[in-house]
KOLKEVEX-277734 format. One line per field, with one value per residue: residue number from 0; residue in three letters; x, y, z of N, C-alpha, C in turn. Coordinates in pm, 1 decimal, m for minus. Layout:
N
num = (NUM; ...)
residu = (ALA; ...)
n_px = (X; ...)
n_py = (Y; ...)
n_pz = (Z; ...)
ca_px = (X; ...)
ca_py = (Y; ...)
ca_pz = (Z; ...)
c_px = (X; ...)
c_py = (Y; ...)
c_pz = (Z; ...)
***
This chain:
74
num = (0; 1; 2; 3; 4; 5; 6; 7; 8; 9; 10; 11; 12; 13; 14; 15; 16; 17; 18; 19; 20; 21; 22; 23; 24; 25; 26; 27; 28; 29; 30; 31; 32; 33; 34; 35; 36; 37; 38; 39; 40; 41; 42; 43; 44; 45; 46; 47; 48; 49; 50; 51; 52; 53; 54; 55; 56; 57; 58; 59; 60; 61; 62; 63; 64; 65; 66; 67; 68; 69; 70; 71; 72; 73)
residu = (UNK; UNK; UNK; UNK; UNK; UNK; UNK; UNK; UNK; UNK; UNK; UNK; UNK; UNK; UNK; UNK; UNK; UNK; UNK; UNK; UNK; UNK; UNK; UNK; UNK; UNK; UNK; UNK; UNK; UNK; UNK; UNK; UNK; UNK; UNK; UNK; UNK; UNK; UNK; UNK; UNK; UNK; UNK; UNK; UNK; UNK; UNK; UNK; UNK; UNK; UNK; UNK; UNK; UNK; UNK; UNK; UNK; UNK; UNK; UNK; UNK; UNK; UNK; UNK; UNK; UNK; UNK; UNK; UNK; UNK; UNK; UNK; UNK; UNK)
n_px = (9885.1; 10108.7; 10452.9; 10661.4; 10929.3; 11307.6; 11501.8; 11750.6; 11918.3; 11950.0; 11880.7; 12070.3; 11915.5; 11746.4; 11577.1; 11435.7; 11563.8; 11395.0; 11421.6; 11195.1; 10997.7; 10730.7; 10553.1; 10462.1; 10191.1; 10193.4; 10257.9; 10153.7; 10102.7; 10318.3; 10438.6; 10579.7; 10717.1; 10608.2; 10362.3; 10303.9; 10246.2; 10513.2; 10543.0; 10510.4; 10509.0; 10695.0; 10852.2; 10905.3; 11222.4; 11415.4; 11464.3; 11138.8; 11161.6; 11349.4; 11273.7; 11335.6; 11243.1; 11108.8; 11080.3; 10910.4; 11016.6; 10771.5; 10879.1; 11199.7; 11416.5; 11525.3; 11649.7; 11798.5; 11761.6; 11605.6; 11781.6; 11834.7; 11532.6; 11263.5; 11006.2; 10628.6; 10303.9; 9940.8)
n_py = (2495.0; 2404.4; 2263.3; 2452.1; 2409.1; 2466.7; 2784.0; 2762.5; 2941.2; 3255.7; 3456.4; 3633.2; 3828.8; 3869.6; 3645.0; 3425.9; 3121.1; 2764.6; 2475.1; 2255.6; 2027.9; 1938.0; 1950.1; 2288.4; 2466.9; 2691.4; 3047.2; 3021.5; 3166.8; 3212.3; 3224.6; 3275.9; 3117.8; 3281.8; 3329.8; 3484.5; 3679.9; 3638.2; 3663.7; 3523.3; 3231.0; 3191.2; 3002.2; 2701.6; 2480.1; 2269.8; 1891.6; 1650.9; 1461.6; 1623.5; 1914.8; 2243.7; 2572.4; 2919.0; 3174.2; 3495.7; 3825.5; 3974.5; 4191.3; 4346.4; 4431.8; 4312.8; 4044.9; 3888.0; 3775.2; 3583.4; 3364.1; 3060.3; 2963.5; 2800.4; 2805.7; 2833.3; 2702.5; 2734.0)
n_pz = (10839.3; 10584.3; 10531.8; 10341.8; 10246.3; 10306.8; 10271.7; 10051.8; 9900.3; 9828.8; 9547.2; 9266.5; 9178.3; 9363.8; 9448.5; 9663.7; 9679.3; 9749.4; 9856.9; 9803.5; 9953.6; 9855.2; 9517.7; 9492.4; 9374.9; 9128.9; 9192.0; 9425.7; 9729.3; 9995.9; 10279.3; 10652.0; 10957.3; 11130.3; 11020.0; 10829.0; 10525.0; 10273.8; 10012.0; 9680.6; 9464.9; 9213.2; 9017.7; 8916.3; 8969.5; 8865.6; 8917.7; 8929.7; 9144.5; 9331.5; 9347.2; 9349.3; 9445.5; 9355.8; 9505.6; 9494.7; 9703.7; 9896.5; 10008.3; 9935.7; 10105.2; 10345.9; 10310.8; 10414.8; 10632.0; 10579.0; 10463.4; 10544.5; 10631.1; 10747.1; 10564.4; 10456.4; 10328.6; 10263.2)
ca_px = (9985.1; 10153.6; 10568.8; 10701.1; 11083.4; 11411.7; 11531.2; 11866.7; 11980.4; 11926.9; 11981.6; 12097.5; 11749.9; 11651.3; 11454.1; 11441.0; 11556.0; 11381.2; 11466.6; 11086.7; 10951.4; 10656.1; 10570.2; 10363.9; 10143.2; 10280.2; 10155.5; 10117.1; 10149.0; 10477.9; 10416.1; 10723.8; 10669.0; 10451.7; 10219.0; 10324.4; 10308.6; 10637.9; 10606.5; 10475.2; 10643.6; 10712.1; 10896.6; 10953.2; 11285.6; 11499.2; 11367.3; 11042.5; 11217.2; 11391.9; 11229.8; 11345.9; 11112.1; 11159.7; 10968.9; 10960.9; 10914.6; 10673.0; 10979.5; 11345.2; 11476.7; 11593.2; 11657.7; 11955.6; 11679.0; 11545.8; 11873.2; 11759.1; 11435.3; 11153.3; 10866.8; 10490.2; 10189.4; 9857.5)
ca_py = (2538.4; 2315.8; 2286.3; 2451.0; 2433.5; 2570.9; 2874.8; 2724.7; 3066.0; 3426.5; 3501.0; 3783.3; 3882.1; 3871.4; 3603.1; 3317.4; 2964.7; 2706.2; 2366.9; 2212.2; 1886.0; 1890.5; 2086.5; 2339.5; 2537.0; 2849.8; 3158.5; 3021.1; 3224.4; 3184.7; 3223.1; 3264.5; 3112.5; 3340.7; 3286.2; 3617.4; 3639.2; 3719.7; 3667.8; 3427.8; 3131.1; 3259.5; 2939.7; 2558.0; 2443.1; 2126.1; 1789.0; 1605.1; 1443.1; 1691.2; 2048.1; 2389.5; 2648.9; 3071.8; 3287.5; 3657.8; 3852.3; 4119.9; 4298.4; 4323.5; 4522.3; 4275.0; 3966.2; 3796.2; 3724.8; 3468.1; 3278.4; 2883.7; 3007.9; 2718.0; 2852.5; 2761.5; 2739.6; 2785.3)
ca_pz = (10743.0; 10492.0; 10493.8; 10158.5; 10272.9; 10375.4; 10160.2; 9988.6; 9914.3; 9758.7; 9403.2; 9278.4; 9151.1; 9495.5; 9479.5; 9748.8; 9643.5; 9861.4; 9806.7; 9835.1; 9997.6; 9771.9; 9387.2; 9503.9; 9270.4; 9077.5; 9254.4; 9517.9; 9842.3; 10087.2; 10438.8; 10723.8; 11065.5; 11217.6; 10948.2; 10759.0; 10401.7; 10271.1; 9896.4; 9558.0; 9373.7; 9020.4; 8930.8; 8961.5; 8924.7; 8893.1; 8851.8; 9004.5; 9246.4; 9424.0; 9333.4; 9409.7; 9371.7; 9387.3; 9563.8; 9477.9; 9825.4; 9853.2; 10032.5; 9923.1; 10234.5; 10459.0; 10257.4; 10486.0; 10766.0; 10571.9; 10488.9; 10585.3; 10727.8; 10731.3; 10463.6; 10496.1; 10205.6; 10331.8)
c_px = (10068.4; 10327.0; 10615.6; 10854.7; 11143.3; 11454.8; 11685.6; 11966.5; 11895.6; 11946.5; 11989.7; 11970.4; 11681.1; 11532.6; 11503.5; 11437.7; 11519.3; 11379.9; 11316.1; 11052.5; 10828.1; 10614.0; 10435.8; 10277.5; 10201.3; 10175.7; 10084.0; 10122.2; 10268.2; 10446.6; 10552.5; 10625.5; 10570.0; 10349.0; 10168.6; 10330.1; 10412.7; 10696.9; 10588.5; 10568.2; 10576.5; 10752.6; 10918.1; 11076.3; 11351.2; 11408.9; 11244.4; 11064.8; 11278.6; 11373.6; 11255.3; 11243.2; 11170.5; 11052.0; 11007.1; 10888.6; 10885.7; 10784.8; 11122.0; 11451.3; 11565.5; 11578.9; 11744.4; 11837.8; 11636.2; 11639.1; 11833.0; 11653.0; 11384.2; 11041.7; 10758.1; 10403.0; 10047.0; 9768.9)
c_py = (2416.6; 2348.1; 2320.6; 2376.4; 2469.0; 2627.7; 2796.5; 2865.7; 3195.1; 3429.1; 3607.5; 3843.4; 3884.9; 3780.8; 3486.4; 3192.0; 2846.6; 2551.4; 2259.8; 2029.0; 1839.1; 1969.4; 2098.8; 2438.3; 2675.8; 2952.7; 3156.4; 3151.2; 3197.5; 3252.6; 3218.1; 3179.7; 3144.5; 3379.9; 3443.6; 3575.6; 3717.4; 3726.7; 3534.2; 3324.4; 3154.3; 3109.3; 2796.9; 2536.5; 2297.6; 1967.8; 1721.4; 1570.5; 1504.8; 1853.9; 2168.1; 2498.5; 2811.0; 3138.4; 3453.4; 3723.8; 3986.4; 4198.8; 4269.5; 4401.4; 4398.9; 4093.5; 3803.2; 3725.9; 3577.0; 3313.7; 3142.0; 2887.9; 2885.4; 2799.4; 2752.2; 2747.0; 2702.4; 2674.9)
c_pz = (10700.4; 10502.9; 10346.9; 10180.4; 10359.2; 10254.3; 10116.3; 10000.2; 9882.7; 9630.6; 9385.2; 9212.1; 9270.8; 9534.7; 9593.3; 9681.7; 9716.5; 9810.8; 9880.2; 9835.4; 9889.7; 9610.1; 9429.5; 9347.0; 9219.5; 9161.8; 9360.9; 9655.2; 9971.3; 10213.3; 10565.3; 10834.0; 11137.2; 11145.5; 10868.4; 10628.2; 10356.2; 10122.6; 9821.6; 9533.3; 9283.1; 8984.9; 8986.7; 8911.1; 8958.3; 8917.1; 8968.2; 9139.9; 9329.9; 9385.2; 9405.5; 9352.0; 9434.6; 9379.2; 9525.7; 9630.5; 9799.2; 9946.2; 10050.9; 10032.2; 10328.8; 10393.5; 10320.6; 10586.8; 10689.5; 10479.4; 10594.6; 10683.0; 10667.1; 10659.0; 10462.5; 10378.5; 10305.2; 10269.5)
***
C-alpha cells in the first residue's frame, strides 16, 4: 500500500480533505489503515507542489473518526 496522506479536515459536503504527498489519480480508491476502502478522490486541489486532494467516502455516518487519520492508495 502506497501513502495518500493525512486528512486536513472535513468539509461541509462531507468530503475528506487530505493534504497529499504525491498527485494521485482521480478516482482513485482511498484505503484506511486496515486496508479498508473508505471512499474515491473526486478532486485535485491546490498547486503541484503541495496538493490536497478530496475523497468522497462511501459512508457519511461517522465522519469525525477519520479527523488526521493516515490514508492509503492501493
Amino acid at each position: 500500500m502506497k501513502r495518500l496522506g493525512f486528512v486536513s479536515h472535513i468539509s461541509k459536503r462531507g468530503r475528506l480533505i487530505v493534504k497529499a504527498e504525491t498527485i494521485p489519480k482521480l478516482f482513485s480508491e482511498v484505503y484506511d489503515k486496515e486496508q479498508k476502502p473508505i471512499g474515491k478522490i473526486i478532486d485535485i486541489l491546490g498547486p503541484v507542489s503541495s496538493p490536497f486532494v478530496a475523497v468522497k467516502p462511501y459512508d457519511k455516518a461517522d465522519l469525525e473518526k477519520f479527523k488526521e487519520a493516515e490514508l492509503f492508495l492501493k
